[in-house]
N, C-alpha and C positions, 0 to 999 in steps of 0.2 A: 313331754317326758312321761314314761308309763308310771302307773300306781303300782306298777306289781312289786312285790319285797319291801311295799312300805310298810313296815310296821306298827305304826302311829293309824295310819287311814285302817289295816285289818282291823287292831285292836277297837277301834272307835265304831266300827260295822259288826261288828263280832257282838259288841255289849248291847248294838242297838236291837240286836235280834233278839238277842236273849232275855231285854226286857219285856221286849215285844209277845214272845213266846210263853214269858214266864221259866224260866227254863234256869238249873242251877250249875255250875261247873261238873258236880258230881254226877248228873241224870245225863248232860251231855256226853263228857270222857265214858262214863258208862257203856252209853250206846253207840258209841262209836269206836269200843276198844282203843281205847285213848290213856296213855295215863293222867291221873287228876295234875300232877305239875306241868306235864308237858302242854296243856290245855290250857293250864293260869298261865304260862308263859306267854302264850298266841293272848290271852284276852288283857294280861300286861302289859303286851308289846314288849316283851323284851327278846321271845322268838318270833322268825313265822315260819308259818307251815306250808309243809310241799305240797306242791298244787295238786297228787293227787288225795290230801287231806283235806285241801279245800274243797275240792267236788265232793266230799263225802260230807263236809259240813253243809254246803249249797243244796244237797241232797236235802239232808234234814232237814233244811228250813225251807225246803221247797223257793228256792229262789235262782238267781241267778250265779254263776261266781263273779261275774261284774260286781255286783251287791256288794261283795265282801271286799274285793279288791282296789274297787275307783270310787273316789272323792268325790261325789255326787255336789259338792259345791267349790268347787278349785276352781270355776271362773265364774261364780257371782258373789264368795264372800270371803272377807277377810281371812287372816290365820288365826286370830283372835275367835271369832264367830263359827269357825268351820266345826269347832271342837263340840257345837251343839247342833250337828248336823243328824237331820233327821227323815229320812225317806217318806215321801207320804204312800199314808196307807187308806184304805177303805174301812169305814165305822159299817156293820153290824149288828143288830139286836140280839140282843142276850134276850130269850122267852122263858117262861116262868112255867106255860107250861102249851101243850100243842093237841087240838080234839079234831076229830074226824071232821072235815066235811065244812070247818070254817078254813078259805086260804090264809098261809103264811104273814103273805101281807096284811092280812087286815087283824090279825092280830094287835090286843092292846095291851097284855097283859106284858109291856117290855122292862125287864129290870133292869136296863142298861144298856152299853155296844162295847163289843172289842171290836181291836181293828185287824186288820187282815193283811197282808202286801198287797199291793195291785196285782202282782201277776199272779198270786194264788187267786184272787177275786176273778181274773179275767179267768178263771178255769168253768166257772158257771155261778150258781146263786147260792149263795151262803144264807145259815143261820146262827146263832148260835143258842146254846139249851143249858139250863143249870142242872146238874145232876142232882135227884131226890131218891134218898134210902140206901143203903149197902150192898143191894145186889150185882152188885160190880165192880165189888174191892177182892184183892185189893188192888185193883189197876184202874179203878174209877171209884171218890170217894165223897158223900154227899155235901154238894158245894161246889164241886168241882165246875169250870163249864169247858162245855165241848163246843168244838165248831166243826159245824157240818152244811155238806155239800148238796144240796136237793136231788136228788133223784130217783127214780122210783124203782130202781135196782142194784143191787149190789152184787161181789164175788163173796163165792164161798170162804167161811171165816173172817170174811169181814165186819166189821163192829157197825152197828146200823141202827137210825130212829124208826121202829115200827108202832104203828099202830093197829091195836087190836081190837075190834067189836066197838067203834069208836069210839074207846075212851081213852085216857093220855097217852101222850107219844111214851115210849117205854124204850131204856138204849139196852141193847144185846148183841151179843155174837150170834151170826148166822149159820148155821148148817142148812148145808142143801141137800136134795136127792130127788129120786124122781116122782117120791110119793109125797114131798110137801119140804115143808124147812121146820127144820128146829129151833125155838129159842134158846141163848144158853145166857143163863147169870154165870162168872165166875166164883162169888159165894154160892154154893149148890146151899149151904145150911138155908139161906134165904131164899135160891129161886133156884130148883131143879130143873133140868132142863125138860124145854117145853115142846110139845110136838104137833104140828099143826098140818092136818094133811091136805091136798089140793083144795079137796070139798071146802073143808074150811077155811080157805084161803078164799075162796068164793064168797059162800055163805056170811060167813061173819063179819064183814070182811078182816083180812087181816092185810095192812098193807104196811112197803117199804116206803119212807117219803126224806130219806136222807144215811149219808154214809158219814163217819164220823172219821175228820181229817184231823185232830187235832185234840189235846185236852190242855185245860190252862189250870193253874192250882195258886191260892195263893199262900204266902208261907209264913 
């Protein structure tokens, strides 16, 4: 028999993410133009939502809508036991802080791990970074940590770990163009934005070494 319209199995998927994520009824119904009751309802159980609300949640969570919808333990545990049903996920290091020219991995300086889904993990290699000072509030706030995806390029506007003249990794919004990238803090009072042209991008070096998929907040 299908999981789908069970509202017992959403509801109980629904809160695993959201601990998972860090995430609060209000910052969800938010970004998903949702209203706040209609969203306690889905995480109540007392409604469910149309399946194309559920792709827009599975979006968010970057996961599957299986995720949300199927009993991941309906044929190896109880009814009793299912209600602590927990998806495994991938642990991470949370880094303290990240310098030119030592790799990720040999980093020791770890203050922790969150965890990830697998199939975000299976997207490539994660890290995660604790955010230090205000030039990113207020959409990034000191404390915060982010989780990010290694690579060594991003799209325009996207929020990215750069490293400048090897000293710590630094999180910023990207501008691009054809004469170099911009750094931008969102506190301009704290970090105007910064402009870096090819030459310097050479020379100094300044380089990208992660895209930031994620921020977690604790409350």
């Amino acid at each position: 028999m299908s999981d789908l319209g069970n509202k017992e199995i959403f509801s109980k998927n629904l809160k695993y993410y959201m601990n998972l994520y860090n995430k609060t009824r209000k910052e969800i119904s938010n970004a998903l133009s949702v209203s706040y009751t209609t969203f306690a309802s889905w995480e109540n159980g007392t409604n469910y939502p149309r399946i194309d609300k559920i792709e827009m949640l599975a979006n968010y969570f970057k996961i599957s809508k299986a995720d949300l919808i199927e009993n991941k333990y309906k044929d190896t545990q109880s009814s009793d036991t299912a209600i602590n049903f927990q998806p495994k996920g991938v642990q991470i290091p949370v880094l303290g802080y990240v310098i030119a020219g030592v790799p990720l991995s040999a980093i020791e300086d770890i203050l922790g791990y969150e965890e990830i889904p697998k199939k975000l993990a299976d997207t490539g290699d994660f890290f995660a970074l604790r955010i230090k000072g205000a030039s990113m509030e207020p959409q990034f706030f000191e404390g915060d940590v982010v989780i990010v995806r290694q690579q060594s390029d991003v799209d325009d506007n996207d929020i990215a770990i750069v490293l400048v003249n090897g000293d710590e990794a630094t999180v910023k919004q990207i501008k691009k163009s054809d004469a170099g990238i911009t750094l931008i803090g969102f506190n301009v009072s704290v970090y105007p934005p910064h402009f870096y042209s090819n030459k310097d991008i050479e020379d100094l070096p300044v380089s990208i070494i992660g895209k930031v998929i994620q921020v977690r907040r604790d409350y």
